[in-house]
N, C-alpha and C positions, 0 to 999 in steps of 0.2 A: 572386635577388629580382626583379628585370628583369622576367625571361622568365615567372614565376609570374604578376606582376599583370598582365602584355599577354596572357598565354592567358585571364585572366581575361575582361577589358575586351572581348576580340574576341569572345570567347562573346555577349554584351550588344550589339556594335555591328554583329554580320553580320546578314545579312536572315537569316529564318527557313525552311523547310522550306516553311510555310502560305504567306507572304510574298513568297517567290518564286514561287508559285504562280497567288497571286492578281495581281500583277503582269504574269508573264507571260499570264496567262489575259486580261485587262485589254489587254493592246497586243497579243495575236493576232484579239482582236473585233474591233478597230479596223483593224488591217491588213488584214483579210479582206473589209473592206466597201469598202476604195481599191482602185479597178480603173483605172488609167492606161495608159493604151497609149506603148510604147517607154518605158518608167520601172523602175525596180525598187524594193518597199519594205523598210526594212531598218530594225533598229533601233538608236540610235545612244546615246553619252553614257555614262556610267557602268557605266549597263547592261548596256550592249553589253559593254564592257572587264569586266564582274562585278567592279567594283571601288564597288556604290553600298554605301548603309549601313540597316540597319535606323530605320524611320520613313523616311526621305526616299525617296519613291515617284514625283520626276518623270522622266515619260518622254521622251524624244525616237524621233521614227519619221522617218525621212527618209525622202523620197522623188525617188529616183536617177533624175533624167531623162537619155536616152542623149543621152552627149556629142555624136557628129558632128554630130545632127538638131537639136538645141536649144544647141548651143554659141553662137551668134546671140542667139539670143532670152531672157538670161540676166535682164534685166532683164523680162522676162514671164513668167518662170515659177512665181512667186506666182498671177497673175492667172489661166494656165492649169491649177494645182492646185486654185483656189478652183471652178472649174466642177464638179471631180467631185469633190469632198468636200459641198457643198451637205446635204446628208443626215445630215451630224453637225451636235451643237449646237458651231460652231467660233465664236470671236472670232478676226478677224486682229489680228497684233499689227505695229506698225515695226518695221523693224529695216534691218540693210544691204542684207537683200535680206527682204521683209515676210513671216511663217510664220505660225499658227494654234496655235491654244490652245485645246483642251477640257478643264474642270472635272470632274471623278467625284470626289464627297466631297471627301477631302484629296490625290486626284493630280490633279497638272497633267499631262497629254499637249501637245507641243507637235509638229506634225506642220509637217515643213521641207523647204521644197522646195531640191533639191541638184542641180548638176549631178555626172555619173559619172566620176569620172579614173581616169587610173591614174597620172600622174604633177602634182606640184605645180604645175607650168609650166600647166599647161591649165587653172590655179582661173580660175574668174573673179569670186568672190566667198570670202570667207574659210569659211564657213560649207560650201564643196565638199572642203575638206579633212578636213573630222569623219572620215568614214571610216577615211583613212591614219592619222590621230593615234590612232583604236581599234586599228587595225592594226598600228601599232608597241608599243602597251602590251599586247596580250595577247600578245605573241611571249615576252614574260616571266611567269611564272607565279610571280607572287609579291603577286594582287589581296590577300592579307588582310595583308600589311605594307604596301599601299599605303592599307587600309580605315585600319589604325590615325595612320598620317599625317594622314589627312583628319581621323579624329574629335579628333584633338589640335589640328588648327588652326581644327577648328569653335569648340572649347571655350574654347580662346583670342581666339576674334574675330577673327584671321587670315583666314580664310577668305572668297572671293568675290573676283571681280575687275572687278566691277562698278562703274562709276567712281567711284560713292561709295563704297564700300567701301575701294578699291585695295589687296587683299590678293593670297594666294595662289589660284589658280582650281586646280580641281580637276586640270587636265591638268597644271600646274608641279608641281603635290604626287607625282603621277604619276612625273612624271620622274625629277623628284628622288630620289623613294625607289628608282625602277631604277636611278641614274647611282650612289647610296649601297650599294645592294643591298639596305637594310632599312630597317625603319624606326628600330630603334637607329642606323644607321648615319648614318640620316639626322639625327636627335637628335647623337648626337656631334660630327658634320660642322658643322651646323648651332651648336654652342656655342660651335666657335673662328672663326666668319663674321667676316672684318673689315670693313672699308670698302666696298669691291663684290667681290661675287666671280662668277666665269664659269665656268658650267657647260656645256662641250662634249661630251652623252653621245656621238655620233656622230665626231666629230671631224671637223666638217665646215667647219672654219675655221681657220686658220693663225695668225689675229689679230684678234679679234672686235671690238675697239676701234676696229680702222682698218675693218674692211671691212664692219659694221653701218654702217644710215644713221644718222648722230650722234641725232638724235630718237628713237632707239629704246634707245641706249643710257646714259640718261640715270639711269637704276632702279639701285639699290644692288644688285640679283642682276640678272644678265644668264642668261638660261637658252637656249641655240641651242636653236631652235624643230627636233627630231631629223628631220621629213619636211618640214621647210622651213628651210634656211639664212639666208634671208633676214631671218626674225623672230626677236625674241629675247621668247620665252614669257612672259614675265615685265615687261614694259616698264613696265605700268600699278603695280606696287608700288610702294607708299609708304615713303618711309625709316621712320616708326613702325612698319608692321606688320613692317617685316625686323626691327627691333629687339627688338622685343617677342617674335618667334619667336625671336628668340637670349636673350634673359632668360628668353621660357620651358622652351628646352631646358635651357640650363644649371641652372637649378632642378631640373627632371625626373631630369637627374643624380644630384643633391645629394642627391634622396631621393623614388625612383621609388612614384608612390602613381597609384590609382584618379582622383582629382581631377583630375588634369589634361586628364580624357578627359571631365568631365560640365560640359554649357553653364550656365553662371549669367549672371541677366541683369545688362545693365550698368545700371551706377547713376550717380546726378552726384554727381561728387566734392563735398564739403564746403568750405563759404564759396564755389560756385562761382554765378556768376549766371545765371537760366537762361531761355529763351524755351520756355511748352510751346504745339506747335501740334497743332491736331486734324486728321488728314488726313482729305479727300474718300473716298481709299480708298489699300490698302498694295500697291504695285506697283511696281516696278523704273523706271518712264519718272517716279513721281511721287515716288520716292528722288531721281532725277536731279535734279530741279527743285530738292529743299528744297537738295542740299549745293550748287548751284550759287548760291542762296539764300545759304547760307552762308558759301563763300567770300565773295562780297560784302560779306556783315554784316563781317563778317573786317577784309576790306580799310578800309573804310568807318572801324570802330573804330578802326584804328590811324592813316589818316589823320587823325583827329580828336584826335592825342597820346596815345589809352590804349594801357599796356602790356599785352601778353595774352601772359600767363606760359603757359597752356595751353586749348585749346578742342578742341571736339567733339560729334558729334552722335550719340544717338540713336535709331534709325528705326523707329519701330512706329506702330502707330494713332493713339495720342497722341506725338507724335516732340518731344525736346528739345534744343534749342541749348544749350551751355552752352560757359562760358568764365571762367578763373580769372584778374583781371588785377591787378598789381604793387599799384597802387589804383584804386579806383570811382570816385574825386573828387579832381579834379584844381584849380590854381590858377587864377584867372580871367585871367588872364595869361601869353600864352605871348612866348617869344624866334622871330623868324622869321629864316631865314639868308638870307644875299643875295648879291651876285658878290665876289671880290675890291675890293679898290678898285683895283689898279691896270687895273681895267676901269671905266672914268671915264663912256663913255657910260652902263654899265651901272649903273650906282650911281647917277646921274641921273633915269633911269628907277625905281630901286627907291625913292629918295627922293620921288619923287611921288605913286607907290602909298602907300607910310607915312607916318605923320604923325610918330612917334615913333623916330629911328635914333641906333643907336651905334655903335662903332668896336670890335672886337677881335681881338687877333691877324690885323691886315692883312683883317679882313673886318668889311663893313658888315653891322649886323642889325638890326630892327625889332621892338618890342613893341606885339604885338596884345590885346584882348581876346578870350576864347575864345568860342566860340559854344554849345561845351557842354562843362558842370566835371562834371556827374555822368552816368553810363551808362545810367542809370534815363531820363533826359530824352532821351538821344542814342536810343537802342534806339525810344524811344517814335515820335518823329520819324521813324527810317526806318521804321518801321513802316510808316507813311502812306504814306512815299515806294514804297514795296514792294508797297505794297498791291494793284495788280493783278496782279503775281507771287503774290502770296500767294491772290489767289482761287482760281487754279487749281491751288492744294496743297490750301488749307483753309482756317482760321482760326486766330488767337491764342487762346487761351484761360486762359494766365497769364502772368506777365512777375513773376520772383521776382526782389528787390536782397537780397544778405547783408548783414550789417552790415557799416558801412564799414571799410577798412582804410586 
C-alpha cells in the first residue's frame, strides 16, 4: 500500500520533461552571458544534486573564483562579481558574504559568488562549501526518495531553515534520507525519534556531544555536517518542528494516504488572539524582522503575567501573530516575590520599593497593582512602543480579542 501511493505522489512531485527543460534552458542563458576571468560557473542547490521538485524553480549559479588568486580577497568577491554581471537585471541581496538575485516570472536565479576548494579547511565563508555538500549527495542515487522527503516536510510546515522558520533545510532532508536509505526509512526512523538524536552518516566523530562546540549542539537532532565535521547540519531546528515531524511520521504509518504530501495553508487556531500585519513586501530579511518582532511581543507578554499556553506566526503578505493564553484578563493585582528575609539588607531595600509587603514561607512579597489586566490593552500599548520596528515590516491592520476565558 506504501509503495503504491509514493509511486503515485512522485509522479506529481518530480519536475517534468518540459520543466526541466525550461529550467535548464533558463540557467544556461544566464551562465553564458558571466564571463569572469580565473572563476568557474557552475550550478548549485537542488538542482545541481536533481533532487528539486516540480513548481519550485529557484536556481542557484555559483561562481567558483580560483582559490590561490582570490583566497585573500574573500570579503571582495561580491564586489568583483557585481563589475561583470552589470548587464543582468540583478538586486544584491546581504548575506554572510553579499550574492544577487534575478526575477523571470516565478524563478528566482540567485548568482553567488564562491571561493573554489577542494577541501573544507580552505572555506572561508560557509556558502564555499555548496559544492562538496552537492558532491556528497549525488554519490548516492537515490534523488527521488530524497524528492519524496522534501515534499512531506513542505506539506507539513517542517520545512526551511530560515530562522524563522527553524525547520528542516533541504540539505538535513538530504542526508537524512541517504543515512535512512529511503524515504520510508526515513519515516519509520523518524517515528521512534526520542529526545535528541545523532546522526553520524560519515562517521566522523567519536562523540559528538563532547567534541561539537556546545552552541551547536543545543537542537533536538544533531546531524554531523558529512563534508564538514565541525557543524552539525541541523543546529537551527526547533524542538516543535522535530516534534511535529515525529507526529507526522508516525501518522503516515497509521495509514499511508496522498495528504500528507499536499501543502494546506495554515490557519489561526480557534479562541486564539491575533495581530494581522500587512507586509511592505514578502522576503526572507522582512520574515526575519516580524519573528524577531515576535519573540519580543512573546517576552513582553509573559512579563507582564499572561500565560501563553501557545503562539505563532504566520508569514505571508498579510502575516498573523497569534497566540492562545490560559486567560485574556487577568486580576488587577498581582503578588511580587522578593529576597529571603534572612537577607535583612535585602528586604530593607524591597520594603521601600513596596508600599504593601507580607511574609510567606520565609520570604517577603509585595502586592502591586497591574499595569495591564486585559491583552487587548497590553498588545495595543507595545504596539506604539514597536512602532518604529513595525514601519520597516509594515503596518497593523487588525488586532482581533476572542471572548474572554
Amino acid at each position: 500500500m506504501q509503495k503504491s501511493v509514493l509511486c503515485d505522489i512522485l509522479k506529481k512531485i518530480k519536475p517534468s520533461k518540459e520543466e526541466i527543460r525550461k529550467v535548464n534552458s533558463l540557467a544556461k542563458g544566464i551562465t553564458n552571458t558571466i564571463k569572469v576571468r580565473d572563476a568557474q560557473i557552475m550550478l548549485g542547490g537542488s538542482i545541481a544534486k536533481d533532487t528539486w521538485l516540480h513548481g519550485m524553480h529557484d536556481i542557484d549559479i555559483f561562481v567558483a573564483f580560483n582559490y590561490n588568486k582570490y583566497k585573500n580577497k574573500s570579503s571582495q568577491l561580491a564586489d568583483i562579481l557585481e563589475k561583470h554581471i552589470r548587464h543582468l537585471p540583478i538586486k544584491r541581496l546581504h548575506g554572510s558574504r553579499d550574492y544577487f538575485q534575478i526575477n523571470k516570472g516565478n524563478i528566482s536565479i540567485e548568482i553567488i559568488p564562491i571561493l573554489r576548494i577542494k577541501r573544507v579547511e580552505q572555506a572561508k565563508n560557509i556558502t564555499d562549501i555548496s559544492p562538496l555538500h552537492a558532491s556528497w549527495v549525488k554519490k548516492y542515487k537515490i534523488q527521488d526518495e530524497i524528492r519524496l522527503t522534501k515534499a512531506f516536510a513542505i506539506a507539513q510546515h517542517t520545512y526551511g531553515a530560515e530562522s524563522y522558520l527553524k525547520g528542516f533545510s533541504g540539505y538535513v532532508l538530504e542526508i537524512l534520507t541517504i543515512h535512512y536509505g529511503s524515504f520510508l526509512g526515513f519515516i519509520k526512523a523518524t517515528s521512534k525519534w526520542k529526545k535528541q538524536i545523532i546522526i553520524d552518516t560519515e562517521k566522523l566523530l567519536k562523540n559528538p556531544l563532547k567534541e561539537l562546540n556546545k552552541s551547536k549542539i543545543q537542537s533536538p537532532l544533531i546531524v554531523v555536517d558529512p563534508v564538514d565535521k565541525t557543524r552539525n547540519a541541523s543546529a537551527v531546528l526547533s524542538q516543535q518542528n522535530y516534534n511535529l515531524m515525529i507526529k507526522a511520521a508516525r501518522s503516515f504509518l497509521n495509514n499511508p494516504s496522498e495528504k500528507y504530501f499536499i501543502v494546506r495553508k495554515k490557519t489561526i487556531p480557534k479562541n486564539a488572539f491575533f495581530i494581522e500585519i500587512k507586509l511592505k513586501k514578502k522576503d526572507d530579511h522582512i520574515a526575519g524582522k516580524l519573528d524577531s518582532l515576535f519573540i519580543k511581543l512573546n517576552h513582553q507578554i509573559i512579563q507582564e503575567g499572561f500565560s501563553i499556553k501557545k503562539s505563532g506566526f504566520i508569514f505571508d503578505k498579510k502575516s498573523i501573530l497569534w497566540f492562545i493564553f490560559k486567560s485574556n484578563i487577568l486580576s488587577s493585582y498581582c503578588e511580587v516575590r522578593g529576597p529571603p528575609i534572612k537577607l535583612k539588607d535585602h528586604v530593607i531595600k524591597f520594603r521601600k520599593k513596596h508600599k504593601k509587603t507580607f511574609m510567606k514561607n520565609s520570604t517577603i512579597y509585595a502586592v502591586e497593582k497591574r499595569k495591564f489586566t486585559r491583552v487587548i490593552i497590553l498588545i495595543n500599548y507595545f504596539s506604539k512602543i514597536f512602532k518604529k520596528e513595525l514601519s520597516h515590516i509594515g503596518k497593523i491592520t487588525k488586532i482581533h480579542e476572542p471572548k474572554r476565558l
